[in-house]
C-alpha positions as CSV (number, residue, x, y, z in Angstrom):
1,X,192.6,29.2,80.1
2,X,194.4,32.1,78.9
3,X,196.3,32.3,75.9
4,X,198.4,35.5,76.7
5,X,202.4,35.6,76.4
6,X,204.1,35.1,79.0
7,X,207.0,37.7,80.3
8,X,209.1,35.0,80.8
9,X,210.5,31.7,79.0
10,X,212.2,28.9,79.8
11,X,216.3,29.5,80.3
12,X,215.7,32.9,82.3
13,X,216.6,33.1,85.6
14,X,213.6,34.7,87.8
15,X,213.1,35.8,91.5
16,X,209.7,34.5,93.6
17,X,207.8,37.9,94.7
18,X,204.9,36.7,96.8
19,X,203.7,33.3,98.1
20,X,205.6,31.2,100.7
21,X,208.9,30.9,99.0
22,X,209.0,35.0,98.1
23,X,212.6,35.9,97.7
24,X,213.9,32.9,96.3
25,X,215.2,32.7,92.6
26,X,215.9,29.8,90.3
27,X,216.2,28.9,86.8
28,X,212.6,28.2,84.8
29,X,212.7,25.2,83.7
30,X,209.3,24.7,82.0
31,X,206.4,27.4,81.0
32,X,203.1,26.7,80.1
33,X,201.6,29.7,78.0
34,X,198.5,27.8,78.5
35,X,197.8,28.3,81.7
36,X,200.5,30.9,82.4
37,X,202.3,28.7,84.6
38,X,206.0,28.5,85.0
39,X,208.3,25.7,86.7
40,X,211.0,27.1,88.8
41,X,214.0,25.1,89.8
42,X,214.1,24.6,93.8
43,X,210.5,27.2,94.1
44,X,207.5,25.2,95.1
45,X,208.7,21.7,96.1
46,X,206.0,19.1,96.9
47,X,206.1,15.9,97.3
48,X,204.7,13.2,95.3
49,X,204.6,8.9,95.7
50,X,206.1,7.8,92.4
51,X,205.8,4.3,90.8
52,X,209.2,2.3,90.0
53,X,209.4,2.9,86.1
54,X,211.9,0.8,84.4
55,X,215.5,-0.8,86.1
56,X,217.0,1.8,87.4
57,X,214.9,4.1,88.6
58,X,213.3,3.6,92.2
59,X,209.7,4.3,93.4
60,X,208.8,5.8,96.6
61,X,208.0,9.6,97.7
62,X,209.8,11.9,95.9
63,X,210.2,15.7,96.0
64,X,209.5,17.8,92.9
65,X,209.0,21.4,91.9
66,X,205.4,22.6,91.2
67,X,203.7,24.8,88.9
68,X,203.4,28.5,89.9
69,X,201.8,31.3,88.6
70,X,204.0,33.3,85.9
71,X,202.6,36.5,87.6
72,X,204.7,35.8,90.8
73,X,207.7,35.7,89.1
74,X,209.6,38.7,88.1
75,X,212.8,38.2,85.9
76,X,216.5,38.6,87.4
77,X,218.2,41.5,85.3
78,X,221.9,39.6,84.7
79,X,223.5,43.2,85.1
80,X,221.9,44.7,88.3
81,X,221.2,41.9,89.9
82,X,217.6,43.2,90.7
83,X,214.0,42.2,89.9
84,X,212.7,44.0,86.8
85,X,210.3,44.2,85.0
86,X,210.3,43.4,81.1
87,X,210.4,46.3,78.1
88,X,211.5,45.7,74.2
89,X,213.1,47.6,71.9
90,X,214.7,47.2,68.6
91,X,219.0,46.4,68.2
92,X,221.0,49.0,66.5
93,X,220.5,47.0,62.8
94,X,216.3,47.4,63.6
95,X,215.6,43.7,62.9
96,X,215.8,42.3,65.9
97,X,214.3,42.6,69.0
98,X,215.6,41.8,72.2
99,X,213.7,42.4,76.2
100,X,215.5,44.7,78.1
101,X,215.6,45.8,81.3
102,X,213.5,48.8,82.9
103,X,215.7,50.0,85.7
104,X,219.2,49.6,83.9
105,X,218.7,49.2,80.2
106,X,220.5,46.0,79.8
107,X,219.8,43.7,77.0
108,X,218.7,40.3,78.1
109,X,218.8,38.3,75.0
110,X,222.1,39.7,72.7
């Protein structure tokens, strides 16, 4: 168990670079600094036999996305449109900082 930061958070929108589903992208929808594991929407389905749990909601085998290491996942700069990796750097009034990307400079959180 590590307890390192993760590169990533939940919200970002990341592309798959190795393993069996390298090259595709999807939102994260959980991290686990934990562990340093990441959810990725539509990356790493499996499937698992579910119990009915109340009225309305059925049992049977369902499909659902596992947990992936966060250091297969490299973050999907909004303004290139290309992998990057993560650097920081303080806004214009120096009190807040925001990740940015290393090939094109854009600001991922404004």
């Amino acid at each position: 168990m590590s307890l390192a930061k993760l590169h990533v958070k939940s919200g970002d929108t990341v592309v798959v670079i190795s393993g069996t589903d390298k090259g595709k992208s999807g939102k994260i929808q959980k991290a686990f600094p934990k562990t340093g594991k990441v959810i990725v929407e539509g990356v790493a389905m499996v499937k698992r036999h579910q119990k009915p749990r109340g009225q309305g909601m059925p049992g049977g085998i369902v499909d659902k996305e596992a947990a992936i290491p966060a250091c297969k996942v490299m973050l999907l700069c909004p303004a290139c449109k290309k992998a990057t990796r993560v650097g920081h750097k303080f806004l214009e009034d120096g009190k807040k900082k925001v990740r940015v990307c290393k090939k094109c400079g854009a600001a991922f959180d404004s």
